[in-house]
C-alpha positions in Angstrom: -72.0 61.4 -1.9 -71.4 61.5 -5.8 -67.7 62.6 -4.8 -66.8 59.7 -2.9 -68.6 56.8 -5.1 -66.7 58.8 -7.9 -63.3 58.1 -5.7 -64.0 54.5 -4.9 -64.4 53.7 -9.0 -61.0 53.1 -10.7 -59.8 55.9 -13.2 -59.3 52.8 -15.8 -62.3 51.1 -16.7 -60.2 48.7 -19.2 -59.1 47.3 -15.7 -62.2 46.5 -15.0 -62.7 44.5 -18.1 -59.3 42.7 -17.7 -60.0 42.1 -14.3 -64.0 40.6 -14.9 -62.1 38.3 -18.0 -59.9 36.8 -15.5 -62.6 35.6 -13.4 -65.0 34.6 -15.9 -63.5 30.9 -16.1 -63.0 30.8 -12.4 -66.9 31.9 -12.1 -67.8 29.4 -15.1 -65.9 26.3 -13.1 -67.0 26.9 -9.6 -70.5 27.1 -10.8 -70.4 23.9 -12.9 -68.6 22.1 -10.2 -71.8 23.0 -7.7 -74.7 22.1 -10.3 -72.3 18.4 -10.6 -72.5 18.5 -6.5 -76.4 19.4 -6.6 -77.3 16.6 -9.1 -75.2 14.2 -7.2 -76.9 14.5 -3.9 -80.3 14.7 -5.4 -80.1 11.6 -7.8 -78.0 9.3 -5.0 -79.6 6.9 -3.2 -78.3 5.1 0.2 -79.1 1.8 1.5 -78.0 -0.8 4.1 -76.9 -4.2 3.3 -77.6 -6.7 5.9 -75.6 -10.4 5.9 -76.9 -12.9 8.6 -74.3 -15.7 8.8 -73.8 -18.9 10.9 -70.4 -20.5 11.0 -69.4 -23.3 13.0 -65.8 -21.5 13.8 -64.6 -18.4 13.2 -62.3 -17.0 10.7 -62.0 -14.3 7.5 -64.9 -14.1 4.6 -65.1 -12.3 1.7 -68.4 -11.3 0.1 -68.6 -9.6 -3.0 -71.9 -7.5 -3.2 -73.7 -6.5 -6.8 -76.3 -4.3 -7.1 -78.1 -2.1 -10.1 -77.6 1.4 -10.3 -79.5 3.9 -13.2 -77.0 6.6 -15.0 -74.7 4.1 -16.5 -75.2 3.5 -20.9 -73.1 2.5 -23.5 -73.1 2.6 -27.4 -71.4 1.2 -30.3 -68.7 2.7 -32.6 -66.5 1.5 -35.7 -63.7 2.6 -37.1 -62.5 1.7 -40.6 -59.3 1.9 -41.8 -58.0 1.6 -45.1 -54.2 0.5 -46.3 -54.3 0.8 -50.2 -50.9 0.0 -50.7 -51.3 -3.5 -48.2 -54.8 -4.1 -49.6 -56.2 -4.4 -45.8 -59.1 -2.9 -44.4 -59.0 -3.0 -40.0 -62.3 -2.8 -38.3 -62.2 -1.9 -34.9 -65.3 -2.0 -32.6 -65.3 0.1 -29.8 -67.8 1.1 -27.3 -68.5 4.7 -25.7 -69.6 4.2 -21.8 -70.9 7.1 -19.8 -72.2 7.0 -16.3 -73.3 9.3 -14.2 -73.9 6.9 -11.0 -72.2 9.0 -8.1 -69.1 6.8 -7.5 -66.2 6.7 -10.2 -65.1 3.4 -11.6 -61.5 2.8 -10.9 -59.8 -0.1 -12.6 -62.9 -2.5 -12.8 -63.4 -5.3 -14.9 -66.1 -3.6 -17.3 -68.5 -5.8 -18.9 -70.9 -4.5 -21.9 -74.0 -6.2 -22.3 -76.5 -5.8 -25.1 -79.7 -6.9 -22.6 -82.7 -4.6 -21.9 -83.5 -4.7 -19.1 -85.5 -2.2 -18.8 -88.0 -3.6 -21.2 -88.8 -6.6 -19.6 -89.6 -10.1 -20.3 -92.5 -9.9 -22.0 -93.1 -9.8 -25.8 -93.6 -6.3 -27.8 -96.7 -5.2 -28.8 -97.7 -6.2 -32.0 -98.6 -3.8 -34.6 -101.6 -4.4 -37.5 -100.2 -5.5 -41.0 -102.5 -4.6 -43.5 -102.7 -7.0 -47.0 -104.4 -4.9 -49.6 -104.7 -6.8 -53.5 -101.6 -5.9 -55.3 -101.7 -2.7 -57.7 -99.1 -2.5 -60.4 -97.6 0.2 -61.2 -97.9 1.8 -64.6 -96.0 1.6 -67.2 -93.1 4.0 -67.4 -93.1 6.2 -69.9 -89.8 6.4 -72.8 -87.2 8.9 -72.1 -86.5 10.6 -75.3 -83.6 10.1 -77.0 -80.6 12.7 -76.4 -79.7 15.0 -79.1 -77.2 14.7 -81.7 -75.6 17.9 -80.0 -75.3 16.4 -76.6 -74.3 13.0 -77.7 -71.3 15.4 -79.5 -70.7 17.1 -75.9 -70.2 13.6 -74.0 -68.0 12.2 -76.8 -65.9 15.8 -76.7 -66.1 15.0 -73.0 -65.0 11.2 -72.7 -62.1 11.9 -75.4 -60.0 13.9 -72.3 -56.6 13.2 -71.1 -57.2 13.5 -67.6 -59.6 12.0 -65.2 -60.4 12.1 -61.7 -61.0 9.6 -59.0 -64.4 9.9 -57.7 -64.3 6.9 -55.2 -63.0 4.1 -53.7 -64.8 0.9 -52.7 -63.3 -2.4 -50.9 -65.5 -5.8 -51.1 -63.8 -7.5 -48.1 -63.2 -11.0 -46.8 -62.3 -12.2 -43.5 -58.6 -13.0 -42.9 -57.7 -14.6 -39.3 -54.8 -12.2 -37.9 -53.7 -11.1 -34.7 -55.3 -7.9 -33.3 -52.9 -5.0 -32.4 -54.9 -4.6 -28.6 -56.9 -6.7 -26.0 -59.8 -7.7 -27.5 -62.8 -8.8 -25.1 -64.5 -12.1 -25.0 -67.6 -12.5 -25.9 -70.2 -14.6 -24.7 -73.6 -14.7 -27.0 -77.1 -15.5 -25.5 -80.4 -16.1 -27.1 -81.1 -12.9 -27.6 -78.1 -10.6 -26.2 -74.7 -10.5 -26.4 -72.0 -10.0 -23.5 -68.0 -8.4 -24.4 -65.7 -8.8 -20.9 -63.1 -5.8 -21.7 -59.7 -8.0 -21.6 -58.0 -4.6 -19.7 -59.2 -2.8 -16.3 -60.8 0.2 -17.0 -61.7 3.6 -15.1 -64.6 5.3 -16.1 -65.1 8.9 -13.9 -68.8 9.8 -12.9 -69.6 12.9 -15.6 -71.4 11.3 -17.9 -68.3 12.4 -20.3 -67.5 9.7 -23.1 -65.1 6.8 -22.9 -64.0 4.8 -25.6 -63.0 0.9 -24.6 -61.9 -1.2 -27.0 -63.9 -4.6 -27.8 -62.7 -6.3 -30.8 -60.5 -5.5 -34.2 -60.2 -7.6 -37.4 -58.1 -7.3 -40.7 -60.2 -8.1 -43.8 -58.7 -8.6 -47.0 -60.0 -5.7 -49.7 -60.0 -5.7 -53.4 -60.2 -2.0 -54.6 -62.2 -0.9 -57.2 -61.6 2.8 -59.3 -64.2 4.4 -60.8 -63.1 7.5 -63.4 -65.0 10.0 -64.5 -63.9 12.3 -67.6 -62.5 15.8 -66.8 -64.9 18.2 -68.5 
């Protein structure tokens, strides 16, 4: 019995380590592709939509059919760009959909929405505010003054040739100027916000990231330099 396993085993066992590499992946993808499958069919939900209609002749009607679905978010994201030599900063606002719904969204007018829904329409809880008399604080007590040696050190230290930038800091103002992409249009509620996405987008059903673009602006920037002696 030992002699015949022994024959069925391959002389090289670094064969066998090529060989289990080159399926790893394959192994790796198949599974992940069956848990997507398994959490499809367990999280989808079917129903039947029934129209009752009376016409007085008949002829061709369209219906257009909306409906909620969980497994769909997005979030916001910025970008900031800075043109030093143009004294511009651009401020793109973007927003990063997933959704995980079952069905993929192919070339669909996408519309973000800052509602809740989900909370409802009634008011939050309120929490207790406690008032307490007012305590002041003490008084702080005098640093003492630095020595003559270290006053020496900074004025050794100040007195060098070369400096370094530390940091760079715009104070920006709107200026009104055309965006370089579709921006969306948005329509403002009481207490939410709506952007329509200006371009059709496709959004696949694995919950992976996709970045749509809502709105850019160019403001105006005024840099400021701060040096700091080079020790």
């Amino acid at each position: 019995y030992l002699t015949e396993q022994r024959a069925k085993t391959p002389a090289d066992p670094a064969a066998l380590d090529e060989a289990r590499e080159a399926l790893a992946p394959l192994i790796a993808a198949a599974e992940a592709r069956l848990n997507e499958l398994r959490g499809g069919v367990q999280g989808r939900a079917t129903k039947t939509v029934t129209v009752r209609l009376n016409a007085t002749a008949a002829g061709r009607l369209d219906l257009t059919l909306s409906y909620i679905v969980p497994g769909a978010s997005w979030t916001p994201a910025y970008d900031a760009r800075v043109a030093t030599a143009d004294r511009v900063v651009e401020l793109g606002y973007f927003g990063i959909v997933r959704q995980n719904t079952g069905e993929d969204w192919r070339d669909v007018a996408l519309t973000l929405s800052t509602a809740r829904p989900a909370l409802g329409g009634g008011p939050a809880p309120l929490t207790p505010w406690t008032l307490d008399v007012y305590q002041p604080r003490p008084p702080m007590r005098p640093e003492p003054m630095a020595t003559a040696l270290g006053a020496a050190s900074f004025s050794k230290a100040a007195r060098a040739d070369k400096v370094e930038l530390q940091s760079f800091a715009v104070t920006a103002e709107a200026v009104e100027q055309d965006a370089t992409f579709s921006t969306a249009t948005v329509e403002t509620a009481a207490t939410s916000a709506t952007f329509r996405i200006a371009v059709p987008t496709t959004v696949a059903s694995d919950n992976a990231p996709q970045k749509v673009a809502i709105t850019a602006i160019k403001l105006a920037a005024t840099p400021e330099y701060l040096a700091i002696p080079k020790r």
